[in-house]
VOBA-1610 file (N, C-alpha, C; in pm, whole numbers, padded with zeros to 5 digits, always signed):
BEGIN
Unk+10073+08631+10369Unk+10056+08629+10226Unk+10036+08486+10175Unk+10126+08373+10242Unk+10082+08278+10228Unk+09973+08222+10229Unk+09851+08251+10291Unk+09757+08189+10347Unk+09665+08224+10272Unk+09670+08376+10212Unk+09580+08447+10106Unk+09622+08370+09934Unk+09761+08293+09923Unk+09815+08254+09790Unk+09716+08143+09796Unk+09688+08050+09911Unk+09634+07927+09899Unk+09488+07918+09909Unk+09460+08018+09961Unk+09291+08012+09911Unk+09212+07950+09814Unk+09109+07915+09785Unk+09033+07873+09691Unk+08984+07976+09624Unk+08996+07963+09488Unk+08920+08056+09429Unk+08829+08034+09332Unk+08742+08063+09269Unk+08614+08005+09144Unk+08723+07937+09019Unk+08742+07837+09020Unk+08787+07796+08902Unk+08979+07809+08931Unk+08965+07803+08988Unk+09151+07817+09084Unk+09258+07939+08994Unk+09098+08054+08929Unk+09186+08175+08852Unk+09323+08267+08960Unk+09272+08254+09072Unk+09297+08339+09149Unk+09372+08464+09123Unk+09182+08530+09084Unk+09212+08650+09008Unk+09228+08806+09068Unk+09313+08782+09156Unk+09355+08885+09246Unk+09469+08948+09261Unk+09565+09017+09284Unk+09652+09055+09369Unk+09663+09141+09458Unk+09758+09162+09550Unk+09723+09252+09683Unk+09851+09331+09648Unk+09812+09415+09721Unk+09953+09541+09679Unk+09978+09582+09847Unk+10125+09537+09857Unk+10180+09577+10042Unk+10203+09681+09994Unk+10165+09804+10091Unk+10210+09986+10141Unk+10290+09896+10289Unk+10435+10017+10275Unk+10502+10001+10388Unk+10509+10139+10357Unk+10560+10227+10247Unk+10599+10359+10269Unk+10485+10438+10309Unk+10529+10505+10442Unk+10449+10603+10514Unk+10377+10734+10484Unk+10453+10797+10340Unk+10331+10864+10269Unk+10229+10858+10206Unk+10264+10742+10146Unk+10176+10667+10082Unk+10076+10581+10145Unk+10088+10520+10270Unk+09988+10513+10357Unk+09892+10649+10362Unk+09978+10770+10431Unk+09906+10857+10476Unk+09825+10901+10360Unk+09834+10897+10201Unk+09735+10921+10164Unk+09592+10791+10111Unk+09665+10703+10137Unk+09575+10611+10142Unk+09441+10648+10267Unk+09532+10694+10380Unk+09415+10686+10483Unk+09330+10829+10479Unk+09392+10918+10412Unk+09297+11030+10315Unk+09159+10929+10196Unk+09223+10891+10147Unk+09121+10782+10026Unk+09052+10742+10131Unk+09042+10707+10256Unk+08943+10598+10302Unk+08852+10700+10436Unk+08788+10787+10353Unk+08752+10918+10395Unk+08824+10971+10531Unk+08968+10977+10552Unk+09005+11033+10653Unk+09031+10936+10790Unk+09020+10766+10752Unk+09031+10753+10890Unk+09167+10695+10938Unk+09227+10789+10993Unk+09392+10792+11014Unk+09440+10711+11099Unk+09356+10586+11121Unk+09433+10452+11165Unk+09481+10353+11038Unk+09467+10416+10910Unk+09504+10303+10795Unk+09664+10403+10809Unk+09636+10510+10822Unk+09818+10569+10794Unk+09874+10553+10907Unk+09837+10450+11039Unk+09895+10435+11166Unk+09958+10322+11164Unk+09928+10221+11075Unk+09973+10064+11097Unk+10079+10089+10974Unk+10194+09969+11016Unk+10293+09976+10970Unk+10310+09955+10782Unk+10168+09857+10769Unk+10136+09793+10652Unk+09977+09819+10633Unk+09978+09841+10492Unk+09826+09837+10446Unk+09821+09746+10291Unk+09746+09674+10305Unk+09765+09584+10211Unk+09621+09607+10077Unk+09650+09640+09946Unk+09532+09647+09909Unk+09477+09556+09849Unk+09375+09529+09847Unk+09327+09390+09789Unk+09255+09407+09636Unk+09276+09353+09511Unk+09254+09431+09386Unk+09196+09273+09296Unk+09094+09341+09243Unk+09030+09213+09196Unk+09072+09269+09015Unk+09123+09149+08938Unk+09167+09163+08841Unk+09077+09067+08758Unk+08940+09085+08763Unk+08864+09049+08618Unk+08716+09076+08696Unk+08676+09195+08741Unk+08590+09278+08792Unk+08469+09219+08726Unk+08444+09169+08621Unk+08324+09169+08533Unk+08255+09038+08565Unk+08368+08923+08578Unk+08324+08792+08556Unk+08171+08770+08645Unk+08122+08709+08624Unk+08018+08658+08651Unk+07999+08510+08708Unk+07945+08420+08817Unk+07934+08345+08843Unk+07790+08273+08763Unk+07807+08131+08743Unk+07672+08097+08722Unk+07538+08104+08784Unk+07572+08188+08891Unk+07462+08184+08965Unk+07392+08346+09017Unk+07486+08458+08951Unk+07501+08541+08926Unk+07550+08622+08998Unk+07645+08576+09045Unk+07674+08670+09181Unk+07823+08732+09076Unk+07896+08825+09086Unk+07992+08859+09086Unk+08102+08784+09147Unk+08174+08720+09072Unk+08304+08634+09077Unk+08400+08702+09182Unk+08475+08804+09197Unk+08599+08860+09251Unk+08487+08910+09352Unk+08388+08948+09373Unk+08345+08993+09542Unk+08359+08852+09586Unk+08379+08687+09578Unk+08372+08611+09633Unk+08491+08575+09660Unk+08612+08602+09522Unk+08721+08517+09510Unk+08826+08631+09610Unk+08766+08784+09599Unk+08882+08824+09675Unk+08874+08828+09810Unk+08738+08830+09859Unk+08665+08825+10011Unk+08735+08683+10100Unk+08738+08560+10003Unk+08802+08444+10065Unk+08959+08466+10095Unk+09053+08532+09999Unk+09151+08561+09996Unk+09187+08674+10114Unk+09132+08777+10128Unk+09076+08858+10212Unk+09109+08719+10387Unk+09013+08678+10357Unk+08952+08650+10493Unk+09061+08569+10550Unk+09122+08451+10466Unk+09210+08386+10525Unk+09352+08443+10582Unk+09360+08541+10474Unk+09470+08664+10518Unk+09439+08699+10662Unk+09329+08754+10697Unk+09293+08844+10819Unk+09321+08710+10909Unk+09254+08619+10914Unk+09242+08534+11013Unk+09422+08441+11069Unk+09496+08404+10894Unk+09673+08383+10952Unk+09709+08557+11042Unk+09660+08620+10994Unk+09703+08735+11076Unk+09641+08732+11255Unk+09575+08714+11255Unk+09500+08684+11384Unk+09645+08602+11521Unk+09640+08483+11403Unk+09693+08375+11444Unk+09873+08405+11546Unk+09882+08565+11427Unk+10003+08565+11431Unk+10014+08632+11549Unk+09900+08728+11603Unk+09899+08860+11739Unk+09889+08980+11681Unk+09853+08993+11494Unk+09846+09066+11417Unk+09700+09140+11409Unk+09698+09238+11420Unk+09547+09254+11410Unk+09554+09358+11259Unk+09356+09337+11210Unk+09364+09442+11093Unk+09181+09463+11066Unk+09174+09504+10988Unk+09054+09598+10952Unk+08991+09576+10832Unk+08912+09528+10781Unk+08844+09500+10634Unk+08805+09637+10587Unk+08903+09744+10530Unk+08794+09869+10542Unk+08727+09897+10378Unk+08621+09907+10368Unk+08521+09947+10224Unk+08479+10063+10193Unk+08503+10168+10340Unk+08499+10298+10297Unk+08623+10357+10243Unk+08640+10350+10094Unk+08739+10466+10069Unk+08711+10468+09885Unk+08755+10586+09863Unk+08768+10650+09694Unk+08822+10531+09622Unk+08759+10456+09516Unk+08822+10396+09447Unk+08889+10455+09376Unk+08877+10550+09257Unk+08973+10664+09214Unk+09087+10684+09254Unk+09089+10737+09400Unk+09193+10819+09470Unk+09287+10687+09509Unk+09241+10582+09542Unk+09321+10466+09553Unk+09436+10385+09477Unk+09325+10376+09351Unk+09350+10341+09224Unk+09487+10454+09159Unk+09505+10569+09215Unk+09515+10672+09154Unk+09676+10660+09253Unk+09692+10657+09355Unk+09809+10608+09494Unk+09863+10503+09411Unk+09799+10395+09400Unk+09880+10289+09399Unk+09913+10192+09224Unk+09863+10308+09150Unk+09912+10324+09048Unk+09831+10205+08946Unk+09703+10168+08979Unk+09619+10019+08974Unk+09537+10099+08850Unk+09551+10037+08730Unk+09478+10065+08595Unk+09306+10068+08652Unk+09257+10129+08580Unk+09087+10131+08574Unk+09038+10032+08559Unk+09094+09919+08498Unk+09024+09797+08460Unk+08984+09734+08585Unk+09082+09757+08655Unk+09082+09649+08790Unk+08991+09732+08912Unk+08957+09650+09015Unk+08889+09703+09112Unk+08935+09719+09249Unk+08969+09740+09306Unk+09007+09753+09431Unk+08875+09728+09515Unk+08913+09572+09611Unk+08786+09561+09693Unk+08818+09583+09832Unk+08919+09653+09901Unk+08931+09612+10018Unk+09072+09679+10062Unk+09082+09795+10169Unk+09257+09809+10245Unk+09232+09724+10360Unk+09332+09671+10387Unk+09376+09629+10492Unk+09467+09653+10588Unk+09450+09762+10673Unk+09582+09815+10799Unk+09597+09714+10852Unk+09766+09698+10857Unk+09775+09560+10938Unk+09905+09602+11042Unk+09900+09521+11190Unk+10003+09550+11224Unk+09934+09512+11413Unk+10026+09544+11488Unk+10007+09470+11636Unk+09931+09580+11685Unk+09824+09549+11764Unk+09700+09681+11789Unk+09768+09718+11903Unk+09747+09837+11936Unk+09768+09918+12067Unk+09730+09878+12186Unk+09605+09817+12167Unk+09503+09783+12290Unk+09458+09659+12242Unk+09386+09627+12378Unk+09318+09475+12351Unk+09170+09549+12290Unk+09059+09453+12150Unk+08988+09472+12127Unk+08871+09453+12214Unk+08771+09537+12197Unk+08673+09567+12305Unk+08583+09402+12245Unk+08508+09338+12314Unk+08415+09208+12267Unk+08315+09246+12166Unk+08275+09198+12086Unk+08197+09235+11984Unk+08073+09178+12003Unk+07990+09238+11972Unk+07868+09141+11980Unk+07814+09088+11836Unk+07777+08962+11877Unk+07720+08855+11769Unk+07579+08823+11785Unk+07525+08793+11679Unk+07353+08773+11681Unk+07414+08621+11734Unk+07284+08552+11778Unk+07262+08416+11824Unk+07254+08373+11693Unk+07326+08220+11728Unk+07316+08098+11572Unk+07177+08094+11537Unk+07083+08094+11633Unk+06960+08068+11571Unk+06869+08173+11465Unk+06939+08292+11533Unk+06891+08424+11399Unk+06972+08420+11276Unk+07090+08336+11263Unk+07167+08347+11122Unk+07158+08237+11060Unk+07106+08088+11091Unk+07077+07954+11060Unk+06953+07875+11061Unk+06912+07846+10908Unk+06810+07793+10886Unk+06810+07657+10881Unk+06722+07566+10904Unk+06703+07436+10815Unk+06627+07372+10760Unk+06701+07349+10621Unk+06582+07263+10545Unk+06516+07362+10435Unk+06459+07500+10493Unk+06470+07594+10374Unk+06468+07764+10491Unk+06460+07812+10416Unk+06433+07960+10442Unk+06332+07994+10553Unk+06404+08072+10646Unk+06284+08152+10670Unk+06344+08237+10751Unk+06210+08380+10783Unk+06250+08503+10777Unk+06286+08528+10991
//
């Protein structure tokens, strides 16, 4: 939690908060909200990640809280890493039905659960595109 408090955020609003699930029904319907996939009601913790000024706008037009909570997000996942903790960025699930669990007003958005907790197994290797298909220089190109 620490690591997600210190993040950077657009203008240091840090317009977020995360909501810890430890109670186990309330997981289990969380992992109903996230169309059924019953490894969010398997980990001990699910953390939700809730962007609290949904609207803002960046000058450049991107949506403010997909940036400010994604960083917050990320540094979380990664002290978790650190710790032997593993977890899941998951985006499939009911905002409604979420919103609706964890008792989070309409105003706000929910961007993100996070099952967290020590994995069963070692993760299988992932594959990554080469640096040269994700890095340009100097300008653009396809």
């Amino acid at each position: 939690m620490e690591a997600a408090r210190l993040a950077p955020s657009a203008k240091n609003l840090q317009p977020w908060k995360l909501v810890v699930v430890r109670d186990p029904e309330r997981r289990r319907r969380l992992a109903e909200a996230a169309m059924g996939q019953s490894f969010v009601a398997e980990a001990p913790v699910v953390i939700a990640a809730v962007a609290l000024d949904p609207e803002r706008v960046m000058r450049c037009g991107v949506p403010s809280y997909a940036v400010d909570v994604a960083i917050a997000v990320d540094h979380l996942t990664l002290a978790a890493v650190q710790e032997g903790l593993g977890t899941c960025w998951i985006g499939s699930f009911s905002q409604d039905e979420v919103r609706r669990i964890l008792g989070i007003p309409e105003r706000y958005r929910v961007v993100a659960l996070l099952p967290l907790g020590y994995p069963a197994d070692e993760p299988l290797p992932k594959y990554r595109k080469e640096l040269s298909e994700l890095v340009c220089y100097e300008t653009f190109r396809e």
